[in-house]
C-alpha positions in Angstrom: 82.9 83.8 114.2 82.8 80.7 116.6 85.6 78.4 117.2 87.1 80.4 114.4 91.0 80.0 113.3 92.1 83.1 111.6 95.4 83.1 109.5 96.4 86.8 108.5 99.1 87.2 105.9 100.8 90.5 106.9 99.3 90.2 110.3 102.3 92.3 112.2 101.8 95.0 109.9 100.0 98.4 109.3 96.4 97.3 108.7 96.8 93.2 109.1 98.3 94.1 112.9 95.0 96.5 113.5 92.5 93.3 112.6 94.4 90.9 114.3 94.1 92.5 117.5 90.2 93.5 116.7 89.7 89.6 116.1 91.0 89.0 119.1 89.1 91.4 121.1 85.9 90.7 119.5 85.5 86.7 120.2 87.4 85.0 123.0 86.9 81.7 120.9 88.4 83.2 118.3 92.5 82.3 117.3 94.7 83.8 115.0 97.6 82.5 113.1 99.8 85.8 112.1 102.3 84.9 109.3 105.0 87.6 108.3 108.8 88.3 107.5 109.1 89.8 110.8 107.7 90.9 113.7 108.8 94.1 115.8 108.2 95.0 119.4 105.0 96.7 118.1 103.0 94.1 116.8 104.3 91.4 119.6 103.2 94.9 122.2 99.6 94.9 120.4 99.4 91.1 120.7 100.7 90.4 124.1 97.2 90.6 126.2 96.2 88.1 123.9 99.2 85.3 124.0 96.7 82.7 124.6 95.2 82.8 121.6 97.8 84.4 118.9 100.3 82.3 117.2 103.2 84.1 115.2 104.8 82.5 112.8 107.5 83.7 110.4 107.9 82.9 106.9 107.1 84.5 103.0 104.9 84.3 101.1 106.9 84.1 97.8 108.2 80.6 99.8 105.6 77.8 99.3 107.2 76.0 101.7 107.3 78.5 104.4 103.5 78.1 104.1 103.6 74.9 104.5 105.2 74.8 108.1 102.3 76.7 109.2 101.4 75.3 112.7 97.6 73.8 112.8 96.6 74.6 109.3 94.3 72.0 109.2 92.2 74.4 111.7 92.1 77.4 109.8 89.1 78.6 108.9 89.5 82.1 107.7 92.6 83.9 105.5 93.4 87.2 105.2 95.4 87.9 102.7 97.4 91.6 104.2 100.9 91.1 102.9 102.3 92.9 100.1 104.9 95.5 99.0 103.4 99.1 99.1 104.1 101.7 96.1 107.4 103.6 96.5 108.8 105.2 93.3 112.3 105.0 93.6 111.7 100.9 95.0 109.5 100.4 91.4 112.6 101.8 89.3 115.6 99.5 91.8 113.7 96.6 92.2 110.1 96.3 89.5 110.0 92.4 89.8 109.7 92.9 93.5 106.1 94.0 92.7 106.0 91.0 91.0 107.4 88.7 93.3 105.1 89.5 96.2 102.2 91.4 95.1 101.2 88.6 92.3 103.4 85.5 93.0 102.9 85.7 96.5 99.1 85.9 96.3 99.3 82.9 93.9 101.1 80.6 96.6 98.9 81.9 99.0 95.5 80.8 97.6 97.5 77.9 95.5 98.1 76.4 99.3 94.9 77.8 101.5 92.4 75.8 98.6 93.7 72.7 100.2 92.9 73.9 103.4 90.5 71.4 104.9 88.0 73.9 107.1 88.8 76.6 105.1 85.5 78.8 104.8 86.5 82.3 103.2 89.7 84.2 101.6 89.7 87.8 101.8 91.6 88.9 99.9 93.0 93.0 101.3 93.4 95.2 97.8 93.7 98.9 97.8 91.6 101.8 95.9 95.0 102.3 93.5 93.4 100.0 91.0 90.9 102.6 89.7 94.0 104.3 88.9 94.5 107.3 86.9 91.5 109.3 86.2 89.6 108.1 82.4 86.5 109.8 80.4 84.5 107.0 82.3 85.7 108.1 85.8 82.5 109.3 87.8 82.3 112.7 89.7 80.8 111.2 92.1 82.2 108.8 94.9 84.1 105.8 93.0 82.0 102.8 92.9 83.5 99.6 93.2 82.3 98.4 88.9 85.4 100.7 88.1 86.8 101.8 85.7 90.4 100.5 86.3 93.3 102.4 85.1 96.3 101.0 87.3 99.6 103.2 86.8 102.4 101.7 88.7 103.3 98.3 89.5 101.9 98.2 93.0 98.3 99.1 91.1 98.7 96.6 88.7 100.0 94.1 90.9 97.2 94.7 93.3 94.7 94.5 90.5 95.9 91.3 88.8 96.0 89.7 92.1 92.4 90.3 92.7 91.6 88.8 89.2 93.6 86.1 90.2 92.1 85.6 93.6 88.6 85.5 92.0 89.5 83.4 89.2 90.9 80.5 92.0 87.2 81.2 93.2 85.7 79.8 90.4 88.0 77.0 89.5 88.1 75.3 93.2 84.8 76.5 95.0 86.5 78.7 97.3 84.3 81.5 99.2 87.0 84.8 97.7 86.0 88.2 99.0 88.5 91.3 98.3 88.5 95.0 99.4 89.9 98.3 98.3 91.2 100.6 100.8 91.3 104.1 100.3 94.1 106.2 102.4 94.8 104.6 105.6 96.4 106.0 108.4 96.0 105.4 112.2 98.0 103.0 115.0 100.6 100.4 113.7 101.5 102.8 110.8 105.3 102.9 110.5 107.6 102.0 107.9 108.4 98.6 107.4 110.9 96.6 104.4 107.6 96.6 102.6 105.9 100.4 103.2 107.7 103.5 103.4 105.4 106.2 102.6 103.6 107.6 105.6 100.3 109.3 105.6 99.7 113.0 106.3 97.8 112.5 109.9 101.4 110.3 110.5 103.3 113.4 109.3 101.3 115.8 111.5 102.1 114.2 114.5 105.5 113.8 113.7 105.8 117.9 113.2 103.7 117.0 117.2 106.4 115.3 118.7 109.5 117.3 117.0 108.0 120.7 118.4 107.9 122.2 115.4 105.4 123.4 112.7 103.8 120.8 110.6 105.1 122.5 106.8 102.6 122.2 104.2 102.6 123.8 100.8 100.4 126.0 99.3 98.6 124.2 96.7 97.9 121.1 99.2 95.6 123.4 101.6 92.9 122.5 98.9 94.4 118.9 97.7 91.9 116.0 99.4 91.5 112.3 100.5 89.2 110.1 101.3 90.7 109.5 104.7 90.2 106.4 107.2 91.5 104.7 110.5 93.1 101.2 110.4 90.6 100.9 113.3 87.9 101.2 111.2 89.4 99.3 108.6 89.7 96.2 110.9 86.1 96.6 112.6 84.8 96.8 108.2 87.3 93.3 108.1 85.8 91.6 110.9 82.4 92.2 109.8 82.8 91.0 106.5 84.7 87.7 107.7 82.2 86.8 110.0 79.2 87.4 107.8 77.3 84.0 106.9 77.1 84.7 102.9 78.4 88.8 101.6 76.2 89.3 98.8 79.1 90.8 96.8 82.4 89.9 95.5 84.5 93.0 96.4 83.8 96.1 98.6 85.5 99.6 98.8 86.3 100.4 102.8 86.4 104.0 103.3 85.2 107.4 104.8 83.2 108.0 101.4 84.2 111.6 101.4 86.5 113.7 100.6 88.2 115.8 103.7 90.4 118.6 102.4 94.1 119.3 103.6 93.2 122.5 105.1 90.4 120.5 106.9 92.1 118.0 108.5 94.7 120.6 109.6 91.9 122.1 111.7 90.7 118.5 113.1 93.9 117.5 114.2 94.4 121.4 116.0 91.0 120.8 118.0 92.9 117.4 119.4 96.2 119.2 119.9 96.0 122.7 120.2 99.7 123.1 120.2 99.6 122.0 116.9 101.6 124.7 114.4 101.7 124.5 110.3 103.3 126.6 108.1 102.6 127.4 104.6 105.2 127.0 102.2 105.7 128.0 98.6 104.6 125.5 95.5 108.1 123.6 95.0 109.9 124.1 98.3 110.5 120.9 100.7 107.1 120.3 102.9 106.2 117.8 105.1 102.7 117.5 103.1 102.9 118.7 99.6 99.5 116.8 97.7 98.2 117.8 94.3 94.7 119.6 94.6 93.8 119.0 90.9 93.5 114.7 91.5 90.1 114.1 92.7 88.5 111.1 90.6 89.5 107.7 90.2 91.6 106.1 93.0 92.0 110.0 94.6 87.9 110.4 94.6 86.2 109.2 97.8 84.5 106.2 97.4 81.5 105.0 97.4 80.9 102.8 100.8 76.8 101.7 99.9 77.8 98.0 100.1 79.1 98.2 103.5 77.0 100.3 104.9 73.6 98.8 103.2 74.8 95.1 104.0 76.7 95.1 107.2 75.3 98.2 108.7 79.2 99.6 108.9 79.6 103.1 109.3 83.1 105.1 109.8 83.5 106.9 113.2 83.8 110.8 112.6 87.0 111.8 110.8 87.5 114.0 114.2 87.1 110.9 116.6 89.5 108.5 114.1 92.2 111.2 114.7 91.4 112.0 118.8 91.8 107.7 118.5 94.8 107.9 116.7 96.5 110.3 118.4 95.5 108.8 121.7 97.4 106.3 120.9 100.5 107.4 119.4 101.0 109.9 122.4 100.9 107.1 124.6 104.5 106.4 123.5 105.4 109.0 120.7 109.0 107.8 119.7 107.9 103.9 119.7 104.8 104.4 117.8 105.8 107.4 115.3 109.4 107.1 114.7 110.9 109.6 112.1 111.2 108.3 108.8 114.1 108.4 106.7 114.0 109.6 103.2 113.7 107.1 100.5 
C-alpha cells in the first residue's frame, strides 16, 4: 500500500492496536491515523518506534463531530472500522442501547462521514464469527463458511451483523469499495480489558494462572470443550493483506485457524512453552478459571472455513504452538503491564 493513509477506528485496542503496528512495520510510506476513546500506556508503548508516522487522535464514534476533527482526512485512503463494544452479559442487561449506540450507530457515522472522504479507496469493515450465532438445522458440520446461516443471539451478534448489512448496503448506494471480516476467538498481545471488552480469552487466563504462581483451574467438562483459536498477530498480517489487495474478489471473509483445538490441547501447547505451567481439574459447577461448554461446536463455536484467504491471498495461520510461544513471548516481557488481573464483571 504506497503512500497509503490508514485510519483505524479502535486502533489502541485489542486487534485494531495489533494492525496498526503491522501497517506500520510492513511499509515505511505507509501512515496511520488511530481514532479511539482512549489511549493507555500500551498502545502509545506499541506505537512509539513508529512516532513519525502514527497520529492519535481521540474522539467517538457515536460523535459525528468528533470525526470530523480528524487531522488530514482529506489523505486517507484506507478505514478500518475496529471499534465497538464486545458482548458482556451483565453490560447487555445494565446498558442494551449501548450495543446500539456503538455497534450500529457508530458504524453508521463512520461510513456516513468516510463516503465523503476524497481518496478514500476501501472500508473494511472488522465483524466477528458471533453472527452465525446459535447453532440451526442448516448449520454445517463442517468448518462454517462464510454464506451462513445467521442466527445472532445477543445484542453484540446482532449488532455486529446489522452493521455489516449496513456497511454493504452504503456500498451499493455511494460506490464505496466495503470489505468486512468475521473473527473467530482472538487472543494474543494487546488483549486486556478495556470500557469496551471485559471478557478475556483462555490463553489470557493461562498466563495469568503463569504469572500468579498458581494452577491454571479448569473444569471437567471444558477438557473436551473447543475453539477455533487465533493470534491478533495473525489477524493483523490477514488485515493488511486484504487492505492492500488491488481488487478482493469477495465481499466478506472469515479470519481464523480453521480448526478446532480442544481445551485439553491447548493446555498441553502452552505447557511445552512453559513447563512450569500447573492446571487443576475442577468439578462441573465449581468456580474455574476456564469453564467452556463441550457440547457447542457448530455455528459461531465451529471452526471456520478460511478457503477465501488462503486460496486468494495465499494467508495461512502460523502453528497454534508458535501463536502461543509469540504470545507469551511477549507478555513475559512485562507480565503485570501486559496481563493485568481482571476484575470480575
Amino acid at each position: 500500500m504506497k503512500q497509503a493513509v490508514v485510519l483505524v477506528t479502535g486502533g489502541a485496542g485489542f486487534v485494531g492496536s495489533n494492525l496498526v503496528r503491522r501497517l506500520l512495520e510492513n511499509d515505511t510510506d505507509t501512515r496511520v491515523i488511530v481514532f479511539d476513546r482512549s489511549a493507555d500506556a500500551l498502545a502509545h508503548a506499541l506505537f512509539a518506534p513508529f512516532a513519525d508516522r502514527v497520529t492519535v487522535h481521540l474522539g467517538d464514534i457515536t460523535s459525528p463531530r468528533s470525526l470530523s476533527d480528524v487531522p488530514g482526512k482529506e489523505l486517507i485512503t484506507h478505514v478500518a472500522h475496529a471499534a465497538m463494544v464486545a458482548h458482556v452479559p451483565q453490560w447487555e442487561i445494565d446498558d442494551p442501547t449501548r450495543f446500539v449506540d456503538v455497534n450500529i450507530v457508530g458504524t453508521t457515522n463512520v461510513l456516513e462521514w468516510a463516503r465523503r472522504l476524497p481518496s478514500l479507496e476501501r472500508f473494511l469493515y472488522l465483524s466477528s464469527g458471533g453472527v452465525y450465532g446459535d447453532a440451526t438445522a442448516d448449520s454445517p458440520e463442517a468448518p462454517q463458511p462464510e454464506t451462513g446461516p445467521f442466527n445472532p443471539p445477543e445484542l453484540y451478534a446482532i449488532s455486529k451483523y446489522t452493521s455489516e448489512l449496513i456497511a454493504c448496503r452504503y456500498g451499493v448506494l455511494f460506490g464505496l469499495d466495503v470489505r468486512a471480516v468475521r473473527l473467530s476467538w482472538v487472543f494474543g498481545p494487546m488483549e486486556r480489558t478495556t470500557s469496551s471488552r471485559s471478557l478475556m480469552s483462555p490463553p489470557y487466563a493461562i498466563a495469568r494462572a503463569i504469572i500468579e504462581d498458581r494452577p491454571v483451574t479448569v473444569t471437567r467438562r471444558s477438557l473436551s470443550a473447543v475453539g477455533d483459536f487465533l493470534s491478533s498477530e495473525d489477524i493483523a498480517h490477514a488485515l493488511c493483506s486484504l487492505l492492500g489487495a488491488v481488487a478482493p474478489r469477495q465481499a466478506c471473509y472469515n479470519i481464523a485457524a480453521g480448526e478446532l483445538t480442544s481445551i485439553s490441547d491447548l493446555l498441553d501447547l502452552v505447557a511445552a512453552v512453559h513447563p512450569s505451567l500447573r492446571r487443576a481439574v475442577v468439578a462441573d459447577g465449581e468456580s474455574a478459571d476456564i469453564d467452556h461448554d463441550p457440547t457447542l461446536r457448530r455455528a459461531r463455536w465451529n471452526a471456520y472455513d478460511i478457503e477465501r484467504m488462503r486460496s486468494e491471498f495465499e494467508w495461512e495461520p502460523r502453528p497454534l504452538a508458535e501463536q502461543l510461544a509469540s504470545y507469551y513471548a511477549w507478555v513475559f516481557g512485562d507480565a503485570p503491564t501486559r496481563c493485568p488481573a481482571v476484575a470480575q464483571v
